[in-house]
mmCIF file of the N, C-alpha and C atoms, coordinates in Angstrom:
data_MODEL
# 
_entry.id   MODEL 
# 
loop_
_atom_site.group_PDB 
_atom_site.id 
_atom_site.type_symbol 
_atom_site.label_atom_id 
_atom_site.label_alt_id 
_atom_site.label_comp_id 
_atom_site.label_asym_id 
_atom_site.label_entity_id 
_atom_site.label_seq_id 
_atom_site.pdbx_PDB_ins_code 
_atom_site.Cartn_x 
_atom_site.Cartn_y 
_atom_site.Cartn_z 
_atom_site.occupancy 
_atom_site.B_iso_or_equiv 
_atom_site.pdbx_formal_charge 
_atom_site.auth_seq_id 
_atom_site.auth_comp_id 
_atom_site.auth_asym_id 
_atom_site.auth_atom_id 
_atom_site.pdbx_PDB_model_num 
ATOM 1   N N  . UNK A 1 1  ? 51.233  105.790 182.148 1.00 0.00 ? 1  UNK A N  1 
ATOM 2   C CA . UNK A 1 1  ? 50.122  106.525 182.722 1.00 0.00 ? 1  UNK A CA 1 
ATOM 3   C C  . UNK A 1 1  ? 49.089  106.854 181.652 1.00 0.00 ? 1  UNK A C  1 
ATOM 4   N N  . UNK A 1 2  ? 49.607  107.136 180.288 1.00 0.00 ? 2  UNK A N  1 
ATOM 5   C CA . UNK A 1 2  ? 48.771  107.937 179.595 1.00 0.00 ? 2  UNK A CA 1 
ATOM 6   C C  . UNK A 1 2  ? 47.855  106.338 178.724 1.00 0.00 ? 2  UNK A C  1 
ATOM 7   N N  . UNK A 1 3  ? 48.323  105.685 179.171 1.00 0.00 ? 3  UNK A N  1 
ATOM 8   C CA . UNK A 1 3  ? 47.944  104.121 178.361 1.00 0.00 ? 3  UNK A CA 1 
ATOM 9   C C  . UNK A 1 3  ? 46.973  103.529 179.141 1.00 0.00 ? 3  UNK A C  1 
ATOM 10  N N  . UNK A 1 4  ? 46.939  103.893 180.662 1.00 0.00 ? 4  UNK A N  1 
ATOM 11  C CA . UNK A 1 4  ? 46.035  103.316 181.343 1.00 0.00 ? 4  UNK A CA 1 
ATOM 12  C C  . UNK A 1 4  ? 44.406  104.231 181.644 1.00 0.00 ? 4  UNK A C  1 
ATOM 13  N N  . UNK A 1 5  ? 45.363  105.675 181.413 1.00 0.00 ? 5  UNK A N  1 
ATOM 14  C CA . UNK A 1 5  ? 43.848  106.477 181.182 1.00 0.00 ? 5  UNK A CA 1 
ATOM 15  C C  . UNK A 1 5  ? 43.321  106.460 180.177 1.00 0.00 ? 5  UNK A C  1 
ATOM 16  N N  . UNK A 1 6  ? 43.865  105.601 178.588 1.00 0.00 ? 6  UNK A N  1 
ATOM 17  C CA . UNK A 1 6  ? 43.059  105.472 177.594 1.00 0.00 ? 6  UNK A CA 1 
ATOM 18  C C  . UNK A 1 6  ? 42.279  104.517 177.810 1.00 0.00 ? 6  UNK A C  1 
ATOM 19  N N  . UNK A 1 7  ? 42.822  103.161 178.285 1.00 0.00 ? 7  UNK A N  1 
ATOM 20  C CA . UNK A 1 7  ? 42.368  101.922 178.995 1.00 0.00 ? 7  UNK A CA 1 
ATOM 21  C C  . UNK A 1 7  ? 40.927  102.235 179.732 1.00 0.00 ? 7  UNK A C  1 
ATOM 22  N N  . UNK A 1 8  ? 41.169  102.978 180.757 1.00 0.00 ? 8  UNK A N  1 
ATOM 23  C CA . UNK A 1 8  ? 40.268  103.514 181.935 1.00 0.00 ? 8  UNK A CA 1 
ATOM 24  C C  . UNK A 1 8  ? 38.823  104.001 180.946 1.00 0.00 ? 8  UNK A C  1 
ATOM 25  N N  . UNK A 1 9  ? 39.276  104.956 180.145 1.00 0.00 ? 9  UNK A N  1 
ATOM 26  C CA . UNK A 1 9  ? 38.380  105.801 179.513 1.00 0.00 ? 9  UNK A CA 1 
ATOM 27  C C  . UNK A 1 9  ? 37.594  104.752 177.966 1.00 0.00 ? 9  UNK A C  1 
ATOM 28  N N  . UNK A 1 10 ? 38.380  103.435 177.723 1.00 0.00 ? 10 UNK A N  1 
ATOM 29  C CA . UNK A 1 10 ? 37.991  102.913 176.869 1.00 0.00 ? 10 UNK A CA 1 
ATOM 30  C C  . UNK A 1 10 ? 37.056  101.997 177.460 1.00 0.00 ? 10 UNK A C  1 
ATOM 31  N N  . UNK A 1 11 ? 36.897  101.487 178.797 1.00 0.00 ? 11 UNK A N  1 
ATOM 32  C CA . UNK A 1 11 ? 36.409  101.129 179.357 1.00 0.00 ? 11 UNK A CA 1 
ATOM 33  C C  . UNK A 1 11 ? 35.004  101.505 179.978 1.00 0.00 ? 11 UNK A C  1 
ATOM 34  N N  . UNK A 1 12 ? 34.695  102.746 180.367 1.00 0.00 ? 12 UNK A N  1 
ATOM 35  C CA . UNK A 1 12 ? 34.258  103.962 180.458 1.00 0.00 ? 12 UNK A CA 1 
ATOM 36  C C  . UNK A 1 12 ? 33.260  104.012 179.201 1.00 0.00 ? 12 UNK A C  1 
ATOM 37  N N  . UNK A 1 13 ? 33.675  104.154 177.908 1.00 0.00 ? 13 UNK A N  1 
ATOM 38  C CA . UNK A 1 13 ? 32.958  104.479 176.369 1.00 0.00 ? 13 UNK A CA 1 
ATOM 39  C C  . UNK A 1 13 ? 32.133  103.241 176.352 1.00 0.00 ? 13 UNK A C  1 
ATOM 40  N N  . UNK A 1 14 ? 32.788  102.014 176.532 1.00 0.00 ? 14 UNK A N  1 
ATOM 41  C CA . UNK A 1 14 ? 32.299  100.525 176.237 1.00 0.00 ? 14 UNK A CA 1 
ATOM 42  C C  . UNK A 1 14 ? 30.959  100.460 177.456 1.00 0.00 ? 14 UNK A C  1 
ATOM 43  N N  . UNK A 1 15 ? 30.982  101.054 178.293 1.00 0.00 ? 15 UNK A N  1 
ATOM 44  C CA . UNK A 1 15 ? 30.057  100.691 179.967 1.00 0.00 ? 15 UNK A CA 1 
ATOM 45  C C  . UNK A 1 15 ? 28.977  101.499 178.892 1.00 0.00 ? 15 UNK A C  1 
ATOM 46  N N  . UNK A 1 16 ? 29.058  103.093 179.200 1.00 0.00 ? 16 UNK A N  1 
ATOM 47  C CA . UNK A 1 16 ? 28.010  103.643 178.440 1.00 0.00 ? 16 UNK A CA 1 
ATOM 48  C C  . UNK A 1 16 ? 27.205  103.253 176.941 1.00 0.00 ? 16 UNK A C  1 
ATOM 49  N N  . UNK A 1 17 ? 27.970  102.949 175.900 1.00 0.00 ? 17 UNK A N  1 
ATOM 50  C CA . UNK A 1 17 ? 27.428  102.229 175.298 1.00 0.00 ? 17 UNK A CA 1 
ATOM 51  C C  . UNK A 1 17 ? 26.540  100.927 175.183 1.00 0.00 ? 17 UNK A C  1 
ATOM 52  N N  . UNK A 1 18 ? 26.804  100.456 176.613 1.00 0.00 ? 18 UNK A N  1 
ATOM 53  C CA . UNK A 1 18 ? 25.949  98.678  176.572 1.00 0.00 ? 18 UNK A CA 1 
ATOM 54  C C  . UNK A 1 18 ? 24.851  100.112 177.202 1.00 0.00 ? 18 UNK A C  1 
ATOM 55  N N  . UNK A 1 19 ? 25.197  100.501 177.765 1.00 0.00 ? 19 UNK A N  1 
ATOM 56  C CA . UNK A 1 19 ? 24.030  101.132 178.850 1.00 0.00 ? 19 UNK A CA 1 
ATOM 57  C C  . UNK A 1 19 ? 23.007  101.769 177.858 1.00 0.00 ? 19 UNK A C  1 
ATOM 58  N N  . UNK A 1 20 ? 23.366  102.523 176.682 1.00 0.00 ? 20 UNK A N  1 
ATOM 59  C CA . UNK A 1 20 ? 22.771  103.271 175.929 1.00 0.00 ? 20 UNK A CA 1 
ATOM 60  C C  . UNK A 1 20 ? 22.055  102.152 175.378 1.00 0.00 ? 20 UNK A C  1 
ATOM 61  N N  . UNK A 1 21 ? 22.600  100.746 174.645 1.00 0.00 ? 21 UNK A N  1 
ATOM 62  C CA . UNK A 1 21 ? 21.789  99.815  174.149 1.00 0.00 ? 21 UNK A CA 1 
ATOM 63  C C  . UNK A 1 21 ? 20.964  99.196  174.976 1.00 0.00 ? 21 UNK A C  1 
ATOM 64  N N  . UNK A 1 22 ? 20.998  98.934  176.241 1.00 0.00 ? 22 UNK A N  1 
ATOM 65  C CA . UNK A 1 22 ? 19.962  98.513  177.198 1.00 0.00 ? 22 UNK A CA 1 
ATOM 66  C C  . UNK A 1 22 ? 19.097  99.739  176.974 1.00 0.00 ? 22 UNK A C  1 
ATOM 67  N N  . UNK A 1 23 ? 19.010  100.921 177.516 1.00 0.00 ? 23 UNK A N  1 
ATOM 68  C CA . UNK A 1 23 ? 18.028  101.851 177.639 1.00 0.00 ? 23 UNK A CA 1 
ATOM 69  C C  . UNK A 1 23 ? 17.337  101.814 176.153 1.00 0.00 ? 23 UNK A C  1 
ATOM 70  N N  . UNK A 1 24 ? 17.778  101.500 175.179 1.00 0.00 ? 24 UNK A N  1 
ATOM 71  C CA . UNK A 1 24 ? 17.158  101.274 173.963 1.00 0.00 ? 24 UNK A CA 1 
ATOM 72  C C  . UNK A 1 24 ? 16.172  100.429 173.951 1.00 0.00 ? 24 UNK A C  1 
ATOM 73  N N  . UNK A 1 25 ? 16.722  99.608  174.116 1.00 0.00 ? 25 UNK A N  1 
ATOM 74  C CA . UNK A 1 25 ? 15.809  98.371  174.245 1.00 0.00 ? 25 UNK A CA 1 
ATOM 75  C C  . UNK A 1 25 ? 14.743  98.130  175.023 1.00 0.00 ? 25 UNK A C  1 
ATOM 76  N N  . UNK A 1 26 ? 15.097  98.970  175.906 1.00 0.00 ? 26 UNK A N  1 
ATOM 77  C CA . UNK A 1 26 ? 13.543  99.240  177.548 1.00 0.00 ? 26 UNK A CA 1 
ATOM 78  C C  . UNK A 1 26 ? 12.657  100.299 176.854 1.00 0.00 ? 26 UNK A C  1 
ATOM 79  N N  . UNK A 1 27 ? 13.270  101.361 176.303 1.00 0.00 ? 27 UNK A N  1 
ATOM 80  C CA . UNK A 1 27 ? 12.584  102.029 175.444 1.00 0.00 ? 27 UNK A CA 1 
ATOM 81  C C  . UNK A 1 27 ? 11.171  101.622 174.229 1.00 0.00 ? 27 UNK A C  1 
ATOM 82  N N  . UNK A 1 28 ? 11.868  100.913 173.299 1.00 0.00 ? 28 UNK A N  1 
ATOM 83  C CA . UNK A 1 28 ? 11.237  100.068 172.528 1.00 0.00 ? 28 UNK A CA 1 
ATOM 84  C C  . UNK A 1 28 ? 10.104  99.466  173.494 1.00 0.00 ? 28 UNK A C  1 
ATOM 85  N N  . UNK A 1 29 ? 10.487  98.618  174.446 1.00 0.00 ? 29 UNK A N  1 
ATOM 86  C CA . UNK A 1 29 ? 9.301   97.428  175.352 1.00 0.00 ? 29 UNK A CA 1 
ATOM 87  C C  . UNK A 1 29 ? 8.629   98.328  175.609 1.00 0.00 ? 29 UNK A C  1 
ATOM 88  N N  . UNK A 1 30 ? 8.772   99.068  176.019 1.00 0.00 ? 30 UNK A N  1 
ATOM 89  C CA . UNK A 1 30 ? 7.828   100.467 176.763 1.00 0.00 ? 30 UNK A CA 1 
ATOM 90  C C  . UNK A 1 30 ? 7.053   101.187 175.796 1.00 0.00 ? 30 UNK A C  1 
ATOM 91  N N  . UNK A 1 31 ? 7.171   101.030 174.529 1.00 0.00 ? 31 UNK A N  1 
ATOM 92  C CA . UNK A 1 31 ? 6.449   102.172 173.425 1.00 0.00 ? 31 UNK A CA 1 
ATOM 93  C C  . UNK A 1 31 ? 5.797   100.576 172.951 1.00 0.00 ? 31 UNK A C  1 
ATOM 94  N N  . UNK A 1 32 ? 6.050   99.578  172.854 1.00 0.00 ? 32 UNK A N  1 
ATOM 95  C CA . UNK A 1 32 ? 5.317   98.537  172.523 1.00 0.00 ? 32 UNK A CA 1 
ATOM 96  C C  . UNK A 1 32 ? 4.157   98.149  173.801 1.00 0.00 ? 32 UNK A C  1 
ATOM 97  N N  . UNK A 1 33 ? 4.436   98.190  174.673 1.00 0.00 ? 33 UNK A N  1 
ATOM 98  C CA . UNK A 1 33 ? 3.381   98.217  175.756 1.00 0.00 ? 33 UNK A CA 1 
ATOM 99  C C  . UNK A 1 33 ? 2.729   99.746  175.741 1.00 0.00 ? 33 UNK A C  1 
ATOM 100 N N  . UNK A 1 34 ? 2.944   100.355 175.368 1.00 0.00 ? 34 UNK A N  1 
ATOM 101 C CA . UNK A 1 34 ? 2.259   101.902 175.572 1.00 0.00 ? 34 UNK A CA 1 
ATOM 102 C C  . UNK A 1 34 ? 0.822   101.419 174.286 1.00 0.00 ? 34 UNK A C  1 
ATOM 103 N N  . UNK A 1 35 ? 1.686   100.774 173.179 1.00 0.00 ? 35 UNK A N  1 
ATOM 104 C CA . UNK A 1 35 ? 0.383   100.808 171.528 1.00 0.00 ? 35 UNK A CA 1 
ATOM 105 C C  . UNK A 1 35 ? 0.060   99.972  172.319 1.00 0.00 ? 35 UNK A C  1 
ATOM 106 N N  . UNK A 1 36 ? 0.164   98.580  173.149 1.00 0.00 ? 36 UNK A N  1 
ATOM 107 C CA . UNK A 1 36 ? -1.202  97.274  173.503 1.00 0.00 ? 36 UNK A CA 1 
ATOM 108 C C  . UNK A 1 36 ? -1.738  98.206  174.430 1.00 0.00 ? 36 UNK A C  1 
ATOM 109 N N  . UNK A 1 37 ? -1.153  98.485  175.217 1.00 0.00 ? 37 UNK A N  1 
ATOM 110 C CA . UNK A 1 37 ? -2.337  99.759  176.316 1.00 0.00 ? 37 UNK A CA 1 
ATOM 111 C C  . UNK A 1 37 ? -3.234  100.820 175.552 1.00 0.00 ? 37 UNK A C  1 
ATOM 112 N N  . UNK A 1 38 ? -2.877  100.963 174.819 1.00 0.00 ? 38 UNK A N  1 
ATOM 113 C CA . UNK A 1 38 ? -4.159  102.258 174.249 1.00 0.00 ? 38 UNK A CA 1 
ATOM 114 C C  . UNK A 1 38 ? -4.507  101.111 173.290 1.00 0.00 ? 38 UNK A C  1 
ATOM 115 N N  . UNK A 1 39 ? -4.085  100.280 172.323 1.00 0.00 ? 39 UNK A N  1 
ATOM 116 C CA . UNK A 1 39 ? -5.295  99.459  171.644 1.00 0.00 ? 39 UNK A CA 1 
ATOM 117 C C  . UNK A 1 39 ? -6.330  98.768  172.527 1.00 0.00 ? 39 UNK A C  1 
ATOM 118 N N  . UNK A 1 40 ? -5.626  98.690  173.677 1.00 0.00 ? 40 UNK A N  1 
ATOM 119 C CA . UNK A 1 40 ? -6.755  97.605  174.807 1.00 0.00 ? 40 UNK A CA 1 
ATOM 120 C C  . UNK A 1 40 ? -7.781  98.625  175.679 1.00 0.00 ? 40 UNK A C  1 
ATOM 121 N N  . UNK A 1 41 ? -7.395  100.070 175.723 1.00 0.00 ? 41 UNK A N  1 
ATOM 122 C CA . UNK A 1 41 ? -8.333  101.246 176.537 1.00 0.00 ? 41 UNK A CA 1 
ATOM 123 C C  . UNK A 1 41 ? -8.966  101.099 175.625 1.00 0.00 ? 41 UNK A C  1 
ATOM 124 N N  . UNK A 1 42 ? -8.526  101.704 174.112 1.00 0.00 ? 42 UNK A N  1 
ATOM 125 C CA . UNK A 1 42 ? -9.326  102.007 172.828 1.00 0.00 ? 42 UNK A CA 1 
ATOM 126 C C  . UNK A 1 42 ? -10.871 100.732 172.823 1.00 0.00 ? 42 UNK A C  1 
ATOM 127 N N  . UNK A 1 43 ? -10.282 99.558  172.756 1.00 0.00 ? 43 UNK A N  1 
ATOM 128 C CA . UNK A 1 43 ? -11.362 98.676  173.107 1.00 0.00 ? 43 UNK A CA 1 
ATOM 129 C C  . UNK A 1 43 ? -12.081 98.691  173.848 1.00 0.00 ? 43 UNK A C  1 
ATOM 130 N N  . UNK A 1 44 ? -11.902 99.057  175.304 1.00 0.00 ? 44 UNK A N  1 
ATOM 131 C CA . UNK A 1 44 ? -12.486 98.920  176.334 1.00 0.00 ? 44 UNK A CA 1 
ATOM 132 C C  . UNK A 1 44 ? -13.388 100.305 175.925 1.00 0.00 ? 44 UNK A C  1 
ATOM 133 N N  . UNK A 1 45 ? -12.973 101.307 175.565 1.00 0.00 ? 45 UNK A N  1 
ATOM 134 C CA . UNK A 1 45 ? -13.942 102.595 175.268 1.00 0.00 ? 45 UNK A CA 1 
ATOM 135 C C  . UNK A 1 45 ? -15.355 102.365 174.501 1.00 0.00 ? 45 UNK A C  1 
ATOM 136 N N  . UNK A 1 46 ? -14.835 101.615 173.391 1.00 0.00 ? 46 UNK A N  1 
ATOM 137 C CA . UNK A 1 46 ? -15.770 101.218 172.581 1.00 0.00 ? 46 UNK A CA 1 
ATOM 138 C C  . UNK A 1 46 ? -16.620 100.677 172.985 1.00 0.00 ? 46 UNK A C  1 
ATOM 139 N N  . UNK A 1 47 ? -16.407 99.081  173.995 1.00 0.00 ? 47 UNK A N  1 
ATOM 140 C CA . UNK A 1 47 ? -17.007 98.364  175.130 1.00 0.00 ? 47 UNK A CA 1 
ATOM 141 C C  . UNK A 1 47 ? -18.153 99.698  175.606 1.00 0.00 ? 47 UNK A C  1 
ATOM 142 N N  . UNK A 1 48 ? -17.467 100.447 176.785 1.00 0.00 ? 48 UNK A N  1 
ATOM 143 C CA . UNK A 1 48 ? -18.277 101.000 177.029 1.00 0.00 ? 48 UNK A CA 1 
ATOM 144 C C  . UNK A 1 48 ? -19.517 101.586 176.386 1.00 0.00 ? 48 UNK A C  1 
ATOM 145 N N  . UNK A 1 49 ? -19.159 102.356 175.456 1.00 0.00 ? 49 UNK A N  1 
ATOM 146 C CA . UNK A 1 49 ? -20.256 103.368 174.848 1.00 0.00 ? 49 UNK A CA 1 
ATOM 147 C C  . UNK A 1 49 ? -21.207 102.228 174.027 1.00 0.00 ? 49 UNK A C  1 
ATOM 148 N N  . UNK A 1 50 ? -20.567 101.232 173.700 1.00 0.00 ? 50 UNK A N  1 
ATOM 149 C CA . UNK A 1 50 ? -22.191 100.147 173.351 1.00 0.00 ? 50 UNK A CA 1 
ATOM 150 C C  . UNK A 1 50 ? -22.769 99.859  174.572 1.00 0.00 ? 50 UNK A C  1 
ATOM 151 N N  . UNK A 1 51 ? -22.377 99.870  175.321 1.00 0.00 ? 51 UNK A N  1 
ATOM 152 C CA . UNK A 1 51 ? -23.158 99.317  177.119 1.00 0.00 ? 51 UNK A CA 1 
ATOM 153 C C  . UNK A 1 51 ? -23.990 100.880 176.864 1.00 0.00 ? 51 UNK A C  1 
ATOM 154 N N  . UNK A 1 52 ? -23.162 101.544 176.954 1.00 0.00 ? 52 UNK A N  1 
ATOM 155 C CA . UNK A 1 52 ? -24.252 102.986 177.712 1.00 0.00 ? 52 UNK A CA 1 
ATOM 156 C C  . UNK A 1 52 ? -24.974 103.012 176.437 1.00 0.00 ? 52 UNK A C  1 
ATOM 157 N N  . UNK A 1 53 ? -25.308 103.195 174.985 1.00 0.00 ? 53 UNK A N  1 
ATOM 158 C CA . UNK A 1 53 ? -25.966 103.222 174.418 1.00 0.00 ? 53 UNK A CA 1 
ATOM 159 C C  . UNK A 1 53 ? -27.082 102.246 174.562 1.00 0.00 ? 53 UNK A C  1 
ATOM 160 N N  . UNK A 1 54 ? -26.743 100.639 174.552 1.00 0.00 ? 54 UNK A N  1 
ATOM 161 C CA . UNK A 1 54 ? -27.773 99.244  175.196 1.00 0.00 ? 54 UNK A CA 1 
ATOM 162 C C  . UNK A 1 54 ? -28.679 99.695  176.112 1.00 0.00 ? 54 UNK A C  1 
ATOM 163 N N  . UNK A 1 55 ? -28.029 100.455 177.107 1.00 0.00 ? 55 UNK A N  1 
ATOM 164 C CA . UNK A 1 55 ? -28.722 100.966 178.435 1.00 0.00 ? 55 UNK A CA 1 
ATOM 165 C C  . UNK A 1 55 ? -29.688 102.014 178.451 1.00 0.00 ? 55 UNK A C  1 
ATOM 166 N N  . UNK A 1 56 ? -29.387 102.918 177.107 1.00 0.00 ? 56 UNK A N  1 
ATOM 167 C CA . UNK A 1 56 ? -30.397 104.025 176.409 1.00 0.00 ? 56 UNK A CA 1 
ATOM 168 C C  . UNK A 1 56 ? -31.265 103.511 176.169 1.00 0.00 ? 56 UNK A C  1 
ATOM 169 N N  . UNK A 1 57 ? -31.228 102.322 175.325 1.00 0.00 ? 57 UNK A N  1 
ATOM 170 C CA . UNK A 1 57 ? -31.845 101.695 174.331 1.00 0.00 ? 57 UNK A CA 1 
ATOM 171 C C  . UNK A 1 57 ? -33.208 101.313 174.980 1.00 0.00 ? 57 UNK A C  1 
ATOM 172 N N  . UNK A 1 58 ? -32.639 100.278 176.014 1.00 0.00 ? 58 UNK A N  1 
ATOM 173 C CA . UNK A 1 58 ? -33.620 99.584  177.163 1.00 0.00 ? 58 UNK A CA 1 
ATOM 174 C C  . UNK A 1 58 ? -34.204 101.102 177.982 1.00 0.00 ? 58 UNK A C  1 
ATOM 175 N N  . UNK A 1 59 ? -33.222 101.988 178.788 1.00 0.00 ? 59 UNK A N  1 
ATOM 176 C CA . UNK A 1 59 ? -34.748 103.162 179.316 1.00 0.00 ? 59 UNK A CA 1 
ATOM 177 C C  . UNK A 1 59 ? -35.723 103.644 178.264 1.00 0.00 ? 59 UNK A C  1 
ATOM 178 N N  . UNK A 1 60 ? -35.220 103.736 177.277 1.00 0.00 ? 60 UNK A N  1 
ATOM 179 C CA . UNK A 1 60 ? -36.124 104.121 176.201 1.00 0.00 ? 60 UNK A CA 1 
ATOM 180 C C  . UNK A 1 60 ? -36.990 103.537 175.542 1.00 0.00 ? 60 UNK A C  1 
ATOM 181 N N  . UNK A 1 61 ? -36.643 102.304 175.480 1.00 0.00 ? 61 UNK A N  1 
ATOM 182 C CA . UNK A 1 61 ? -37.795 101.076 175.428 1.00 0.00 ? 61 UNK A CA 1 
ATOM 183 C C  . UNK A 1 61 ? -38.939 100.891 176.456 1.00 0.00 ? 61 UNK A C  1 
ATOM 184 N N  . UNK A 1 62 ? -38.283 101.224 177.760 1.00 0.00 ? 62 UNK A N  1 
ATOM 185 C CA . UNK A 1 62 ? -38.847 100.783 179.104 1.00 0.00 ? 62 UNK A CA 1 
ATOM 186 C C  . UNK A 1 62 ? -39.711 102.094 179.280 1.00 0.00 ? 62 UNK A C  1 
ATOM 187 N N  . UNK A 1 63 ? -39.252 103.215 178.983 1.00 0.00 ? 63 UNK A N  1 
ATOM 188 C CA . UNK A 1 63 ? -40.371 104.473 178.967 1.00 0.00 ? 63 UNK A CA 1 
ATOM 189 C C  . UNK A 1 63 ? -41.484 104.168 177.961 1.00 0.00 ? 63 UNK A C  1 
ATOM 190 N N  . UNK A 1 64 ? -41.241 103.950 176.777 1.00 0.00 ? 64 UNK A N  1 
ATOM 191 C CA . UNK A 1 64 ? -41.949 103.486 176.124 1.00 0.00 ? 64 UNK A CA 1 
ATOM 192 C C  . UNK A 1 64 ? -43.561 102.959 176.348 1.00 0.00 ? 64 UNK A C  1 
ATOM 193 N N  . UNK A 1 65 ? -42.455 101.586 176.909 1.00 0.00 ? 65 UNK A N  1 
ATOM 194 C CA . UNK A 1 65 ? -43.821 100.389 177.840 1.00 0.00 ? 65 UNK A CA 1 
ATOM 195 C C  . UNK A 1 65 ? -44.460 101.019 178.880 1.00 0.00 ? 65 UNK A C  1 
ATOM 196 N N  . UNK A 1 66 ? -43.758 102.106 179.681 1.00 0.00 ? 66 UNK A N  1 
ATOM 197 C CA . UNK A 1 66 ? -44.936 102.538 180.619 1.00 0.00 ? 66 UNK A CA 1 
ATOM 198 C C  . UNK A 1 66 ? -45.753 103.533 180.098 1.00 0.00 ? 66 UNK A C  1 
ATOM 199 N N  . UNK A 1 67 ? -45.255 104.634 179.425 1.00 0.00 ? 67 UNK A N  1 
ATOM 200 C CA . UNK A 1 67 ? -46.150 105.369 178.520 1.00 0.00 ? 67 UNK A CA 1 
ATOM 201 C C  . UNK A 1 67 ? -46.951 104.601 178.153 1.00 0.00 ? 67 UNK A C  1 
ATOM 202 N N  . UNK A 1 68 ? -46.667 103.507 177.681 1.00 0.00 ? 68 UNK A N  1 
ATOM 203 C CA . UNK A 1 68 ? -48.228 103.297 176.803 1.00 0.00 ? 68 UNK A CA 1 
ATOM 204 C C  . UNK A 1 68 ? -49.444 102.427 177.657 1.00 0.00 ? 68 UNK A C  1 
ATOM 205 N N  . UNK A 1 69 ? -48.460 101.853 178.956 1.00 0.00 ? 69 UNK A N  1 
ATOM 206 C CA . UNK A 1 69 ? -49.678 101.327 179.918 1.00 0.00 ? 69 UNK A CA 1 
ATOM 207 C C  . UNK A 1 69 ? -50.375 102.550 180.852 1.00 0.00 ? 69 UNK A C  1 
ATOM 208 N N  . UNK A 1 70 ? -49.778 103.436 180.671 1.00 0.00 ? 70 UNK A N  1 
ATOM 209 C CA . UNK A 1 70 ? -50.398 104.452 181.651 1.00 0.00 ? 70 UNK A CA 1 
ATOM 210 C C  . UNK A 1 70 ? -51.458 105.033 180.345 1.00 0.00 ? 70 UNK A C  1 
ATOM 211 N N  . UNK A 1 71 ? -51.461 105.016 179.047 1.00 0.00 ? 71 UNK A N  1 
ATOM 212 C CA . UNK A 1 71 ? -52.679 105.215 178.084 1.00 0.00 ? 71 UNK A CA 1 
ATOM 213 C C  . UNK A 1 71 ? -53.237 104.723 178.267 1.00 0.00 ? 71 UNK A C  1 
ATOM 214 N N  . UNK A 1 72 ? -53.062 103.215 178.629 1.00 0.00 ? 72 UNK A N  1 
ATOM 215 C CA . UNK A 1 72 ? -54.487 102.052 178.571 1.00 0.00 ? 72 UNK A CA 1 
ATOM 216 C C  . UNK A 1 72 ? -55.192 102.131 179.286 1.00 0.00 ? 72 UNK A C  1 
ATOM 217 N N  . UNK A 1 73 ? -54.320 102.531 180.705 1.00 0.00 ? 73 UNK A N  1 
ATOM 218 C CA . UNK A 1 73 ? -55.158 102.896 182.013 1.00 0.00 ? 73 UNK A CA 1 
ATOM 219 C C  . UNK A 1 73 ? -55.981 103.921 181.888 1.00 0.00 ? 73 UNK A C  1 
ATOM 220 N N  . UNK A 1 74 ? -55.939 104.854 181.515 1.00 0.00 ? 74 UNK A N  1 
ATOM 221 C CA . UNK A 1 74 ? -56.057 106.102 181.152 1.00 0.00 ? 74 UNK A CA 1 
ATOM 222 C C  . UNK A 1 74 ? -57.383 105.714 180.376 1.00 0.00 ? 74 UNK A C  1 
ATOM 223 N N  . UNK A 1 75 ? -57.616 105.183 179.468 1.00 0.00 ? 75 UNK A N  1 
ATOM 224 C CA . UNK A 1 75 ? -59.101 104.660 178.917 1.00 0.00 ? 75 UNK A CA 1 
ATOM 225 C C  . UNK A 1 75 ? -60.247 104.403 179.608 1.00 0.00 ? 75 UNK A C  1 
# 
């Protein structure tokens, strides 16, 4: 009896252990996909704020050009 509940229970130690090394390992994939996900937002952020700055750039250009045709008119 006492040979088969070591058996049972050695069996038992061995299950949890693969289990602990699987969850390891999903762990890891998951913190390695977590850094490409924020290096790839991080990019995409950057992306953005040159667009919205480009887009400054051009109303501010484009105010510009009408300011100065509404001077000419203005003559």
């Amino acid at each position: 009896m006492n040979n088969e509940l070591l058996h049972h229970l050695e069996r038992r130690i061995n299950e949890a252990v693969e289990e602990i090394s699987s969850l390891r390992t999903r762990v890891s994939e998951l913190e390695m996909q977590n850094y490409e996900l924020t290096e790839e937002k991080n990019d995409l952020q950057s992306i953005l704020t040159q667009s919205k700055e480009q887009q400054a750039n051009w109303e501010n250009s484009l105010s510009d050009m009408l300011n100065r045709l509404n001077q000419m008119d203005e003559k």
